[in-house]
C-alpha positions in Angstrom: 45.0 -12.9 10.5 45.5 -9.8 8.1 46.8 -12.4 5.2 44.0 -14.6 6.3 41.2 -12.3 5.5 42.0 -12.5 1.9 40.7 -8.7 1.5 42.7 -7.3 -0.4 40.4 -4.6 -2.0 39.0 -3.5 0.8 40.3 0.1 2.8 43.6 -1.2 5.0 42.2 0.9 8.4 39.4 -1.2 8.1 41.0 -4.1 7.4 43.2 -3.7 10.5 40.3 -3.1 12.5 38.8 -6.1 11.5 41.7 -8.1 12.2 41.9 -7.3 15.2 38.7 -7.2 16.2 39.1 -10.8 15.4 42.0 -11.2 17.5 39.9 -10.0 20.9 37.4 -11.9 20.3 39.0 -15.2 20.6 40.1 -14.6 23.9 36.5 -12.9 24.9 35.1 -14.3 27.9 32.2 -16.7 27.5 32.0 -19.2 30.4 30.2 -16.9 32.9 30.0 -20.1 35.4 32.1 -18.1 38.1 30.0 -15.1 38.2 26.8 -16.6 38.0 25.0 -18.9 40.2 21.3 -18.5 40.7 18.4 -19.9 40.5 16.5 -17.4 39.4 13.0 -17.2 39.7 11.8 -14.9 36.7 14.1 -14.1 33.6 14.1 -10.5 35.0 16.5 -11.4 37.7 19.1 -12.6 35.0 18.6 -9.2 33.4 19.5 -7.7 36.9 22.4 -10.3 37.3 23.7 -9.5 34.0 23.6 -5.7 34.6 25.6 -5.6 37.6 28.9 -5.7 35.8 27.6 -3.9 32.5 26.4 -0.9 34.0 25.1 1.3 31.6 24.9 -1.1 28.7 20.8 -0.9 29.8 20.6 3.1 28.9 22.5 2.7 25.5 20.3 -0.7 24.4 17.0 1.5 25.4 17.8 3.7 22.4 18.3 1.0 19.9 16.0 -0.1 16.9 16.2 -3.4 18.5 14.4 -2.1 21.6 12.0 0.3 20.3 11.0 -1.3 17.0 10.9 2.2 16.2 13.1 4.7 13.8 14.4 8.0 14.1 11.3 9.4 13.0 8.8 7.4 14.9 8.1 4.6 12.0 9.2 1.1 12.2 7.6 -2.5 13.1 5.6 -0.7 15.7 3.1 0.5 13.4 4.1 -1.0 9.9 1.4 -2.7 7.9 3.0 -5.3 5.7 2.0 -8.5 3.3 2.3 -11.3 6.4 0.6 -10.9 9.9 -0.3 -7.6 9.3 0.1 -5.3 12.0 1.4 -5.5 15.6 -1.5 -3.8 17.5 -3.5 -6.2 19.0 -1.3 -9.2 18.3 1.5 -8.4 20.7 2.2 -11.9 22.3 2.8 -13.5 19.1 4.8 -11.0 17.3 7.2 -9.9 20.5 8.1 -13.1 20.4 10.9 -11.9 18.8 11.7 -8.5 20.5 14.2 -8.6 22.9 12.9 -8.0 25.7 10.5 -10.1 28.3 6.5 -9.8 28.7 5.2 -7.3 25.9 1.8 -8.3 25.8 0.1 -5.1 25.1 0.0 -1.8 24.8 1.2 -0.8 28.2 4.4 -2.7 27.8 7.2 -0.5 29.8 10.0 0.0 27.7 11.8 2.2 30.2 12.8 -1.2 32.7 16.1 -2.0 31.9 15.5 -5.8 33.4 12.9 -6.1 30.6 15.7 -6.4 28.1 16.2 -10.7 27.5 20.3 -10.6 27.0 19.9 -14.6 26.5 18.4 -14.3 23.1 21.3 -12.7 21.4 24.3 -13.9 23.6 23.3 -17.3 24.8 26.1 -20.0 23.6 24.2 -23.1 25.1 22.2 -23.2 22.2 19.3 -24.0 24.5 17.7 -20.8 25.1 14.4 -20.1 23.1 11.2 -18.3 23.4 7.7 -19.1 24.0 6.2 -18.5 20.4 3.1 -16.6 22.0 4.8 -15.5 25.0 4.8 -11.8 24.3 8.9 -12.4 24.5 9.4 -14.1 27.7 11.2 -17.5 27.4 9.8 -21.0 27.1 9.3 -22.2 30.5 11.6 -25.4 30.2 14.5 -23.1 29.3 17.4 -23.8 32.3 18.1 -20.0 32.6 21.2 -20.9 35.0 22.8 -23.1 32.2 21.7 -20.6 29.7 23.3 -17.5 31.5 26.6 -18.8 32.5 27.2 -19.8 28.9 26.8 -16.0 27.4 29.4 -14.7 25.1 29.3 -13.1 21.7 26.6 -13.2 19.4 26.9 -15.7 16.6 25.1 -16.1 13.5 22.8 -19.1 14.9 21.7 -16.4 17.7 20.7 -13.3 15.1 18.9 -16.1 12.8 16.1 -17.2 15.3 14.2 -14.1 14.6 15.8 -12.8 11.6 15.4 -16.1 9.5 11.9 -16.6 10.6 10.3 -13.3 10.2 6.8 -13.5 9.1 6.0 -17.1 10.6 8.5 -19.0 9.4 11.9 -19.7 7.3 12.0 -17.9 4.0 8.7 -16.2 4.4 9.8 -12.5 5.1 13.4 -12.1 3.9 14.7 -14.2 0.1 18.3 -13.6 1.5 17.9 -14.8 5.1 17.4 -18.8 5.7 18.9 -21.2 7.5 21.0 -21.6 4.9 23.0 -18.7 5.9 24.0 -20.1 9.5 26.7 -21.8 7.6 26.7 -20.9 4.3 29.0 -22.3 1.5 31.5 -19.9 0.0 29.3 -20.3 -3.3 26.0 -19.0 -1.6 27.8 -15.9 0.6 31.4 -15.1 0.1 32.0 -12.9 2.9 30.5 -15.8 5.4 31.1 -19.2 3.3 34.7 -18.2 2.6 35.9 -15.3 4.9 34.5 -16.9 7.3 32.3 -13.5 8.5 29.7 -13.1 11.1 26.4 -11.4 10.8 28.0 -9.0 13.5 31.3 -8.7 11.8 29.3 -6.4 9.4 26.0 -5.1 11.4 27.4 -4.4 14.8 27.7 -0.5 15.7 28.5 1.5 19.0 26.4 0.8 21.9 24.7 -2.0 20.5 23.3 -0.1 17.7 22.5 -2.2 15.2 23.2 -1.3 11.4 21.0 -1.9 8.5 18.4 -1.3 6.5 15.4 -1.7 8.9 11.8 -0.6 7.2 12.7 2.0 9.8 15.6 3.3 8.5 14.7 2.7 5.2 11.3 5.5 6.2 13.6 8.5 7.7 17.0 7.5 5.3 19.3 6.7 8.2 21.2 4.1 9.8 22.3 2.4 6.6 25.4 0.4 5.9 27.1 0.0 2.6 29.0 -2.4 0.5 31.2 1.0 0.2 32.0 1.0 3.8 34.7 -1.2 3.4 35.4 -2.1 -0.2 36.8 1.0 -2.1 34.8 3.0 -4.7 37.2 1.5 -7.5 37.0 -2.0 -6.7 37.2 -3.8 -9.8 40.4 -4.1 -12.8 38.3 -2.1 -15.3 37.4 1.2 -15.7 33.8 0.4 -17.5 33.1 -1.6 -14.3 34.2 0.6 -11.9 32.4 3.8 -13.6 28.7 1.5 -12.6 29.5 2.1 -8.8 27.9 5.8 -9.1 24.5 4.4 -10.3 24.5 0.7 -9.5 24.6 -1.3 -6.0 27.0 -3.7 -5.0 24.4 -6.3 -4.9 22.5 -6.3 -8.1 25.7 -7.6 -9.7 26.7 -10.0 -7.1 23.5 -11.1 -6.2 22.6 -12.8 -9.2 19.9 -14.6 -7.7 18.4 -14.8 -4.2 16.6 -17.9 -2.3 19.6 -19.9 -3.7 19.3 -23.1 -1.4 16.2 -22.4 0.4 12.4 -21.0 -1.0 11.6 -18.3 0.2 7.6 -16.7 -0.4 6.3 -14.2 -2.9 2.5 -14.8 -2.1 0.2 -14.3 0.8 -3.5 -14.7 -0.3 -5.3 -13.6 3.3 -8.8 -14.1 1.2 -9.1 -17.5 0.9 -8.0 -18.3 4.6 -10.7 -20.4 6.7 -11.7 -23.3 4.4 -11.4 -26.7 5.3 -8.9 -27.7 2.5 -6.6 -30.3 1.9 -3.7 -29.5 -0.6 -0.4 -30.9 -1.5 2.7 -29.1 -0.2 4.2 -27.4 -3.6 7.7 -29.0 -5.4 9.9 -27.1 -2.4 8.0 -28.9 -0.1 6.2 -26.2 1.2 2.6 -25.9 2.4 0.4 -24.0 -0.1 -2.5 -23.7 1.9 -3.4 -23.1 5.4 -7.0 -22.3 7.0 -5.4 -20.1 9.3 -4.1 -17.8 6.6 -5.1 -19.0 3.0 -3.1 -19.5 -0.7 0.8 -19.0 -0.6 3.3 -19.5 -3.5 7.1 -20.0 -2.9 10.1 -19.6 -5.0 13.8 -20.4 -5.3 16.5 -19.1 -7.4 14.6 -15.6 -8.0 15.7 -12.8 -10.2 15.1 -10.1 -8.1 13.4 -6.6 -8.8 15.7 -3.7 -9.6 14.5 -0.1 -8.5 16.5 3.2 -8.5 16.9 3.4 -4.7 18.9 6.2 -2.8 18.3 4.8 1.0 14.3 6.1 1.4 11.0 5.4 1.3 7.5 6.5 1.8 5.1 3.8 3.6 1.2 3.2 4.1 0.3 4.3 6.9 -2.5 2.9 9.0 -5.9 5.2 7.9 -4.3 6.3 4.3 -7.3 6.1 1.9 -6.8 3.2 -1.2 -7.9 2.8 -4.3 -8.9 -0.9 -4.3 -9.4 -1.1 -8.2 -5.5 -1.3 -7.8 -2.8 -2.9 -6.0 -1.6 -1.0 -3.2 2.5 -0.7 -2.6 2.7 -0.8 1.2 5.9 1.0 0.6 7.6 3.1 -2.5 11.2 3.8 -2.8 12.5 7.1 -3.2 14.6 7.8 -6.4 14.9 7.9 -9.7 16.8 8.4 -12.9 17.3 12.0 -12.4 18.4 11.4 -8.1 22.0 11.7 -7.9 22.1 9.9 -4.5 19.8 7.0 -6.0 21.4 3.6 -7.5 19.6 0.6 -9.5 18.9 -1.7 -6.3 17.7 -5.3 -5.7 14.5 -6.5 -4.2 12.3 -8.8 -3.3 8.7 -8.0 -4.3 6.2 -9.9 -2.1 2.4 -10.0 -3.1 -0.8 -11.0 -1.9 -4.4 -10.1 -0.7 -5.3 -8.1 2.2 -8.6 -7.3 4.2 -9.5 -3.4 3.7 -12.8 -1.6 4.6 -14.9 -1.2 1.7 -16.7 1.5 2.8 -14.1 4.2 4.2 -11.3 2.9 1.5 -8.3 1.6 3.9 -6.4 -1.0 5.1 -8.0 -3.1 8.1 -5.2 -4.2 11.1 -7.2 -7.7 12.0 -6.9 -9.3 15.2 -5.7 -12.6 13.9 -4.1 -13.8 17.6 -5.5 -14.7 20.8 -9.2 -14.3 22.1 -11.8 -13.5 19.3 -8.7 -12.8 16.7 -9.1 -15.3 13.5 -7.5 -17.8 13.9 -9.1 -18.8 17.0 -13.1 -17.5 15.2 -12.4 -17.7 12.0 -14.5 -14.7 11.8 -13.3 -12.1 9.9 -16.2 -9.0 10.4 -15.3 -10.3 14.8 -11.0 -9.8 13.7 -11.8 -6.6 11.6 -14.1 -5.0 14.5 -11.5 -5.9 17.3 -8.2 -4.8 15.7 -9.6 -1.8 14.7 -10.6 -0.3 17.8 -7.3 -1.0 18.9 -5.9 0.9 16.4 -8.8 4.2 17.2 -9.9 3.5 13.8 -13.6 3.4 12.4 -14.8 0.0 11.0 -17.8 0.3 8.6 -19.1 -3.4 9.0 -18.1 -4.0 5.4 -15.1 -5.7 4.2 -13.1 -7.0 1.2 -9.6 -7.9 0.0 -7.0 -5.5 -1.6 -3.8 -6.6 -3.7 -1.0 -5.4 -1.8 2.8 -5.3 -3.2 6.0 -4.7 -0.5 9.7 -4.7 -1.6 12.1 -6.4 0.8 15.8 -5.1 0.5 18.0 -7.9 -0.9 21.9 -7.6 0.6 22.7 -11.1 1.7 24.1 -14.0 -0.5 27.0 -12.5 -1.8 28.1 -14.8 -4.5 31.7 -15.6 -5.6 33.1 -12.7 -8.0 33.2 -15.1 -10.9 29.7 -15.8 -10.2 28.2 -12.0 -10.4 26.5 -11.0 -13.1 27.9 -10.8 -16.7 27.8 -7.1 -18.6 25.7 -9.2 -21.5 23.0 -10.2 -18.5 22.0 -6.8 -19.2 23.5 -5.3 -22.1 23.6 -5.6 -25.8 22.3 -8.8 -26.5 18.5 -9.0 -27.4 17.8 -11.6 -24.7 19.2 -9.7 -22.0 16.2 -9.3 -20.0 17.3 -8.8 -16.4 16.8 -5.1 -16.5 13.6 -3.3 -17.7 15.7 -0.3 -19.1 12.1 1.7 -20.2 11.1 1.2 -16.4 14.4 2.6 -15.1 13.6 5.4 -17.0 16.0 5.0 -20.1 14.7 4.5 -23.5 16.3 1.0 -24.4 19.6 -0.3 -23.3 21.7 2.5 -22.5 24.6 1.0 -24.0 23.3 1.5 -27.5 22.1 4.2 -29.2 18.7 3.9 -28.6 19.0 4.0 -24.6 18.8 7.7 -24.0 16.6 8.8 -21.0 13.3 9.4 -21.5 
């Protein structure tokens, strides 16, 4: 299994531990057929069934990311504003469709029952189980939660992609480096999965189901982050001149040449032209451009992605923080810079678009865009604005417009093969090489040359 991993540059304790990690696994137990028999009348009860052998595995999962949609300091999809749905006040039972837990419909969800917590979503090897879209979490009512329960086992790639692939309403809309493409990726699209033959948990998995990553919500208080560096050693390549980059350049922006490789993904959400009766062609991807619900889009494939000096922060609107709507708003900013020496030239995706904001007192309006009175049932937008508002103890003047609104989404997946990264003339020396804006970095020119002092 060691040989097999073909990783031969990585740190050999964590090689080891993979290995045998590996070896464990196999042998896990997945058919759960002699320990459970049902029925069960409400998902709950599995929750209860499931927790009578994994006592304690309740009190650990309570504190997780995962459950809270909360970070260490109190920020996360709980109260983020971002470029696609908005906000999650007063559209609970769409959004927690993806939370894993059962029956989050509004505010006075109780996070604090431990047979809240759905264990189907993430372990269920049946490939049956799934949600109700607007169910605020609980599962569609066709699901056969005996079958589904007696087949748990370890999570697998197919079982983190229903919500993490489809984040924002569909595939490719949220994430550029998370499609169905990555269930079972080719070794050209993502090394570590296409060719080593790696798992989303291989890499993500922590202690007590603590989930590693960079979440907006660790991304707001700095912690929880994984690295490239974690197993690969800080002199990974032959050269020198290559390896001397590591300091002040990620992983990824030389082996993620490109992301949205197989699949489009979306880099434009244009809220203000939403409830028209229009009939438009779907773009050359195949994807709609238009949709009365929620207006204009524009999709891309194959994207050069942003760089930013990044060293594992950032700062994020907040719901209330005044605008100026003579300019586009970043619903986040990354900390670092040129001068941080914790910060490294990172890739993003930047998604755009138009959002509602209150013309009057100058900030960002959280719609009700689901269920009764919300937009897409009234099309009304002054109705959405009034609603969502007061559910978020915030004043609405009556008056309303649209902002341009920018969001970077971190790029780590899609790996490609070492002889695909990036060439040291896709950003140095030559006059066409374009991929980095060296004066926005903070240098001069090209730093290679003589011109590319700092500023």
């Amino acid at each position: 299994i060691y040989n097999s991993l073909k990783l031969n540059d990585m740190k050999t304790p964590v090689t080891l531990l993979t290995a045998l990690a590996f070896c464990l696994t196999a042998f896990a137990q997945e058919d759960h057929s002699e320990f459970i028999e049902g029925p069960f009348s409400s998902p709950q009860e599995v929750t209860e069934t499931c927790l009578l052998c994994h006592d304690g595995i309740d009190k650990d999962l309570m504190k997780t990311r995962h459950w809270t949609w909360l970070g260490d300091n109190n920020f996360g999809k709980q109260n983020l504003i971002n470029s696609y749905c908005v906000s999650l006040p007063g559209n609970w039972p769409r959004c927690t469709s993806c939370h894993i837990g059962f029956g989050w419909q509004d505010e006075t969800f109780d996070f604090t029952d431990p047979n809240n917590i759905d264990c189907l979503i993430c372990h269920d090897r049946s490939g049956s189980y799934k949600k109700n879209p607007t169910g605020g979490g609980m599962p569609d009512p066709a699901v056969d939660l005996v079958k589904v329960a007696q087949s748990v086992g370890r999570t697998t790639n197919k079982s983190c992609s229903v919500c993490h692939f489809n984040g924002g309403g569909g595939p490719g809309v949220k994430h550029g480096d998370l499609t169905a493409s990555m269930n079972n990726p080719s070794p050209a699209l993502d090394y570590h999965m296409g060719e080593l033959g790696f798992s989303c948990s291989d890499c993500h998995a922590g202690e007590k189901h603590q989930i590693l990553g960079a979440s907006h919500g660790s991304m707001s208080d700095g912690s929880n982050h994984m690295s490239c560096l974690d197993c690969h050693t800080d002199t990974p390549h032959e050269r020198k001149i290559v390896n001397d980059h590591v300091s002040s350049v990620a992983c990824e922006t030389c082996h993620i040449p490109l992301f949205a490789r197989e699949e489009p993904t979306m880099i434009w959400w244009d809220w203000s032209t939403a409830g028209q009766d229009l009939e438009r062609e779907p773009d050359e991807f195949g994807k709609p451009v238009y949709a009365k619900k929620k207006g204009d889009f524009l999709w891309a494939k194959n994207v050069i992605p942003e760089y930013r000096w990044y060293n594992g922060k950032a700062d994020y609107y907040r719901a209330g923080d005044k605008i100026n709507p003579e300019q586009a708003l970043d619903l986040n900013k990354l900390s670092g810079s040129i001068y941080d020496a914790d910060a490294k030239i990172t890739p993003f995706k930047l998604m755009g678009g138009k959002q509602i904001y209150d013309v009057e007192n100058r900030y960002l309006i959280t719609p009700k865009v689901f269920g009764e009175g919300g937009y897409w049932s009234d099309f009304d937008w002054d109705k959405a604005a009034e609603l969502g508002m007061a559910i978020s103890g915030l004043n609405y003047s009556g008056n309303y417009g649209f902002v341009e609104t920018r969001m970077l989404w971190p790029i780590n997946h899609m790996v490609a093969p070492a002889e695909k990264s990036l060439k040291c003339t896709a950003c140095h020396t030559r006059k066409d090489a374009k991929r980095l804006d060296w004066q926005k970095l903070g240098y001069e020119g090209d730093p290679m040359t003589i011109g590319g002092r700092l500023k």
